[in-house]
MIZA-692784 format. One record per residue (C-alpha): x, y, z. Coordinates in nm, 2 decimals, m for minus. Layout:
- X:Y:Z .
...
// end
This chain:
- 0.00:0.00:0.00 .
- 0.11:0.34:m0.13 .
- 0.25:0.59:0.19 .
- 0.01:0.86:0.23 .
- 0.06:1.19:0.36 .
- m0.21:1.20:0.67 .
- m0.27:1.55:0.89 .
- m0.45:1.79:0.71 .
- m0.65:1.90:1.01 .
- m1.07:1.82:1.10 .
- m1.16:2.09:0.89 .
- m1.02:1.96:0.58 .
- m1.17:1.64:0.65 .
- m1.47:1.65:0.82 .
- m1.76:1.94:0.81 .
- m1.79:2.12:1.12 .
- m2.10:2.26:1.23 .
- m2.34:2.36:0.90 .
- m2.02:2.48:0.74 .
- m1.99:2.22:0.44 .
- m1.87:2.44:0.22 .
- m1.88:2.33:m0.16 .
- m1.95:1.97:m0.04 .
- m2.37:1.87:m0.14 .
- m2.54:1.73:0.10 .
- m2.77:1.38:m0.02 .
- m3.03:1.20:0.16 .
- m2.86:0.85:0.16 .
- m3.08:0.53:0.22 .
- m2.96:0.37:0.62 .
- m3.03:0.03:0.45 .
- m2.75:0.12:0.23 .
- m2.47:0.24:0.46 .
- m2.22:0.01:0.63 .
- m1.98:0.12:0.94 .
- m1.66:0.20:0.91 .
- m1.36:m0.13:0.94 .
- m1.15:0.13:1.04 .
- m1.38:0.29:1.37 .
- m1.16:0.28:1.63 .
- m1.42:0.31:1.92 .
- m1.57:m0.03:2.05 .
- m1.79:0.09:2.32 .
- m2.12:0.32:2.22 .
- m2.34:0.42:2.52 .
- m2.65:0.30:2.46 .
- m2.83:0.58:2.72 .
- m2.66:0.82:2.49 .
- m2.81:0.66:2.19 .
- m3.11:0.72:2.36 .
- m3.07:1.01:2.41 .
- m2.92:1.14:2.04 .
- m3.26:0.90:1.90 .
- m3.48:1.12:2.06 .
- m3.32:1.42:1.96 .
- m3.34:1.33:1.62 .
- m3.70:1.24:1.62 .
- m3.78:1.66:1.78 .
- m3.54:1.83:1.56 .
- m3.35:1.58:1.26 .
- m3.05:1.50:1.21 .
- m2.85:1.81:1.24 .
- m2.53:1.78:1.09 .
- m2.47:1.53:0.79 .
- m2.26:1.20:0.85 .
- m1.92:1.15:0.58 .
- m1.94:0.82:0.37 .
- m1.75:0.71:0.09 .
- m1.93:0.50:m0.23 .
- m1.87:0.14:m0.24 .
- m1.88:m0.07:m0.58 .
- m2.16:m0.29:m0.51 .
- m2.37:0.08:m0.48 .
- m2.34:0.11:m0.10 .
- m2.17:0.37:0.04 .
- m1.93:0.32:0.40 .
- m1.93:0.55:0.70 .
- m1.63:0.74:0.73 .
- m1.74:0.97:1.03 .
- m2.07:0.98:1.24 .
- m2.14:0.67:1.38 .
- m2.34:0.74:1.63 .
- m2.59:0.98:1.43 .
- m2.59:0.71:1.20 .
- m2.73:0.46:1.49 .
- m2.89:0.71:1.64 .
- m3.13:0.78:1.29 .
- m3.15:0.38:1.32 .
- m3.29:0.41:1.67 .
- m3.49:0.73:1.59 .
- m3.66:0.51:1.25 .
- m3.52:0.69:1.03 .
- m3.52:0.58:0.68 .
- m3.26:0.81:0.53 .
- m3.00:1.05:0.68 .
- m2.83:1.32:0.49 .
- m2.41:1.25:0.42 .
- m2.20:1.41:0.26 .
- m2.00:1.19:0.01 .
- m1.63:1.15:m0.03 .
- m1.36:1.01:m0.21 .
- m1.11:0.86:0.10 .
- m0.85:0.59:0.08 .
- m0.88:0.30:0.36 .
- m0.61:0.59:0.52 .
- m0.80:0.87:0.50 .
- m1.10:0.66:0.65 .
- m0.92:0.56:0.94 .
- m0.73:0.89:1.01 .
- m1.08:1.10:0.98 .
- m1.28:0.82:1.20 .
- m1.00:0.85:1.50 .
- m1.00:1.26:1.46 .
- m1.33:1.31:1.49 .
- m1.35:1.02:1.80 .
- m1.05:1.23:1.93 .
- m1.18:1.58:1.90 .
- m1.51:1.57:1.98 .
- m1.56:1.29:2.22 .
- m1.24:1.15:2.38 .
- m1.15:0.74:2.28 .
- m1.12:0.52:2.56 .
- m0.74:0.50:2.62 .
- m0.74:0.11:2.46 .
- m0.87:0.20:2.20 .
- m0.70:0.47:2.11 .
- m0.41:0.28:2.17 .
- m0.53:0.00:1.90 .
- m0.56:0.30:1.64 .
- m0.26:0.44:1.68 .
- m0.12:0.10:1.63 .
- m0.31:0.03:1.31 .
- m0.17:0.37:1.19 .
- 0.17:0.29:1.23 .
- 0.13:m0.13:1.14 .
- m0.11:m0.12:0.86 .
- 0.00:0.24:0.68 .
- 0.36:0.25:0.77 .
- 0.33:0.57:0.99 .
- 0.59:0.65:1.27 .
- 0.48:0.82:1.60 .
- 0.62:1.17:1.45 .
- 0.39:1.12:1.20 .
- 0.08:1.03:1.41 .
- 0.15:1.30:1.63 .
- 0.15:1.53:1.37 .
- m0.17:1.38:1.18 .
- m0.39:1.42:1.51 .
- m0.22:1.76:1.65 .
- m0.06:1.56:2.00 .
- 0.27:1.53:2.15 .
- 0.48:1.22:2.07 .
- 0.51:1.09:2.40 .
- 0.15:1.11:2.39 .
- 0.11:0.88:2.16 .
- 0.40:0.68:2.30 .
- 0.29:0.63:2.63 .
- m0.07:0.53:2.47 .
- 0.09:0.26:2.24 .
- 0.24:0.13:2.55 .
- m0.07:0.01:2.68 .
- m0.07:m0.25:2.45 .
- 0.20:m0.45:2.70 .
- m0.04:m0.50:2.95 .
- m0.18:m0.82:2.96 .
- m0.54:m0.84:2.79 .
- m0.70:m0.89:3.11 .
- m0.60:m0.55:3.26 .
- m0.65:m0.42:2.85 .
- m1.01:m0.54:2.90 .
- m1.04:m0.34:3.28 .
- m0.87:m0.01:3.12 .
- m1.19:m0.02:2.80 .
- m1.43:m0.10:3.03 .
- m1.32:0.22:3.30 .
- m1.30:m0.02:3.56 .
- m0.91:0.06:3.58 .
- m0.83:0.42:3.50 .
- m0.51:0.64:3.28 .
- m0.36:0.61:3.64 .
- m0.43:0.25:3.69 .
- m0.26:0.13:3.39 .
- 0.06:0.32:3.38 .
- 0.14:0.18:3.74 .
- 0.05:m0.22:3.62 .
- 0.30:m0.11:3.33 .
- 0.59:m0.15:3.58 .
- 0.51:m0.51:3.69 .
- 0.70:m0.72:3.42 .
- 0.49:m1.03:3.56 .
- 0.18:m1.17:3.38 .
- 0.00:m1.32:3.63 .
- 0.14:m1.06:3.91 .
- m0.06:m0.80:3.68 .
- m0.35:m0.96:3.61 .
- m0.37:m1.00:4.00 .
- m0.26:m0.67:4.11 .
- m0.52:m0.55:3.85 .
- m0.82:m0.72:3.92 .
- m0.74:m0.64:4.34 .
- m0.74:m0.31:4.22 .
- m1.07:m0.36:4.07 .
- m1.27:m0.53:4.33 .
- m1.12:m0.35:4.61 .
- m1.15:0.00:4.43 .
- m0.78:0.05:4.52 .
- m0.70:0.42:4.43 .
- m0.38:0.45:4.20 .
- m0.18:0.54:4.52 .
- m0.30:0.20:4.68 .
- m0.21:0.04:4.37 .
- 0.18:0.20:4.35 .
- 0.21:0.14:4.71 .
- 0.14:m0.29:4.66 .
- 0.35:m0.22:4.33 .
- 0.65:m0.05:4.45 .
- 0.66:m0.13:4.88 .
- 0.82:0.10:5.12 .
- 1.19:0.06:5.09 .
- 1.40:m0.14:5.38 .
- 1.58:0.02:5.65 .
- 1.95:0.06:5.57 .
- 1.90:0.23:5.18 .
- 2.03:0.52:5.07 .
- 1.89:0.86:5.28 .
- 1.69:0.93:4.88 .
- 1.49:0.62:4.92 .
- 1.41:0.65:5.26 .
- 1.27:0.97:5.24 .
- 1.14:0.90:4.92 .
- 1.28:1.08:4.61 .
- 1.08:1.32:4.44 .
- 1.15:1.35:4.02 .
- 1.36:1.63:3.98 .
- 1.24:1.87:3.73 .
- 1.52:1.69:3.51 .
- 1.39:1.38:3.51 .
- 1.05:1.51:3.45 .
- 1.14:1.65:3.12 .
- 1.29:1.36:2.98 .
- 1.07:1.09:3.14 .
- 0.73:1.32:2.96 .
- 1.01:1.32:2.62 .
- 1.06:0.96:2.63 .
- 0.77:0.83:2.76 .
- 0.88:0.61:3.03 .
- 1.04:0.69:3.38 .
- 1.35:0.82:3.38 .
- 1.58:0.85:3.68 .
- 1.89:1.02:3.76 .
- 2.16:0.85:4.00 .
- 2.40:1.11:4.12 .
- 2.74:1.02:4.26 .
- 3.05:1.21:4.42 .
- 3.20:1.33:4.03 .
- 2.95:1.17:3.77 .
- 2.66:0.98:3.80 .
- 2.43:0.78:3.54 .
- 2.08:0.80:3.35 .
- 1.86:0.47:3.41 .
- 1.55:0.46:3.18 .
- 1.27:0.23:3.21 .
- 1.15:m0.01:2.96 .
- 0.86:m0.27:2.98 .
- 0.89:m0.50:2.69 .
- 1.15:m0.50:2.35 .
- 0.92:m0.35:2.14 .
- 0.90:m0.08:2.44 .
- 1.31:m0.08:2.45 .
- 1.31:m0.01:2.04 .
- 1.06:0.28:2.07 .
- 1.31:0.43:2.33 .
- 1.63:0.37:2.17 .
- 1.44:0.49:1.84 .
- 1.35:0.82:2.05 .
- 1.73:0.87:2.19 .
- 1.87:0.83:1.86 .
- 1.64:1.01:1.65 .
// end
């Protein structure tokens, strides 16, 4: 498949508000539209649906859903999922689209941007599109970030999710393990100690404190006068833990000292060493 050059902002790709501008707007038959391969969101609140449905019945549909033409004569969502279940719920028998030309690319870039910008992805599966970005269309994380307007370690520490066992994945989609949550489970390089620390985390409703402190325990007696009191990041450390994604720490000795950075898996080591070395 051909590189494409991805990024040209939500404007460009999706119309905002009622301003379309020389796109037409057509009353497409539901029957006839399929949803998009490349949606990145799994979950769709059905209250919300609900509540979208009924909208729709008072007032219409409001603003027009982006499709693309099949060549069997049906056309495929590109953007506007849920209006386009919504219209289903409401009985609708047409909704009005705007139609297209996209590459499977440009499908799967404007689907994530508009889940992205104007209702935020679960962190899973945001994860899973940025993957398919970089897998299926040979994108690297500089080129996400630029596509979708957000810092690299952004997307780097979202990718990273993907290391955590599919148990935790599954607690992280369903909100029953938070942003917090997961970044902490991260740092156990067990299976199965994840998966337990995660589901005690779960059904006790540990707190991501609760959860660091069975993760990383109070340090013995006789450490270094740091780990006792327990070190803070310096504003060093900071920087380049948010620049490479991981946690960084600095170990300072009488002349020199050393730089240890954390990695959670080989394909985690690679994205670091890809980072440092540009």
């Amino acid at each position: 498949m051909q590189k494409k050059a991805l990024g040209r902002g939500l404007q460009t790709l999706i119309p905002v508000g009622n301003a379309v501008g020389r796109d037409e707007i057509e009353d497409v038959p539901l029957s006839l539209v399929s949803p998009n391969p490349f949606q990145p969101r799994r979950i769709f609140d059905e209250a919300e649906l609900e509540e979208l449905a009924n909208s729709i019945k008072a007032k219409g549909v409001l603003q027009p859903i982006l499709v693309r033409k099949l060549g069997d004569g049906g056309y495929e969502l590109i953007a506007g999922e849920r209006r386009w279940r919504a219209a289903k719920l409401a009985g609708l028998k047409k909704i009005p689209a705007i139609i297209r030309p996209a590459t499977d690319a440009e499908a799967m870039e404007m689907a994530l941007i508009e889940n992205l910008q104007r209702k935020d992805l679960n962190p899973m599966e945001a994860a899973r599109a940025y993957q398919r970005l970089m897998k299926e269309f040979g994108l690297t994380q500089e080129a996400v970030s630029r596509a979708l307007g957000k810092e690299r370690s952004s997307i780097a520490n979202t990718v990273r999710l993907l290391a955590l066992q599919s148990e935790v994945q599954a607690w992280v989609e369903s909100d029953q393990l938070s942003w917090g949550h997961a970044k902490v489970l991260l740092a156990v390089s067990d299976p199965e100690q994840q998966i337990r620390l995660g589901r005690q985390a779960v059904t006790e409703r540990l707190s991501v404190r609760d959860l660091e402190r069975l993760v990383r325990p109070a340090p013995r007696p006789g450490r270094s006068n740091n780990a006792r009191k327990g070190h803070r990041p310096s504003e060093i450390e900071e920087r380049m833990s948010r620049r490479l994604g991981t946690k960084v720490r600095l170990i300072h000795g009488k002349t020199g000292g050393k730089i240890v950075v954390d990695y959670y898996s080989p394909a985690d080591l690679e994205r670091v060493i890809d980072m440092i070395l540009g």
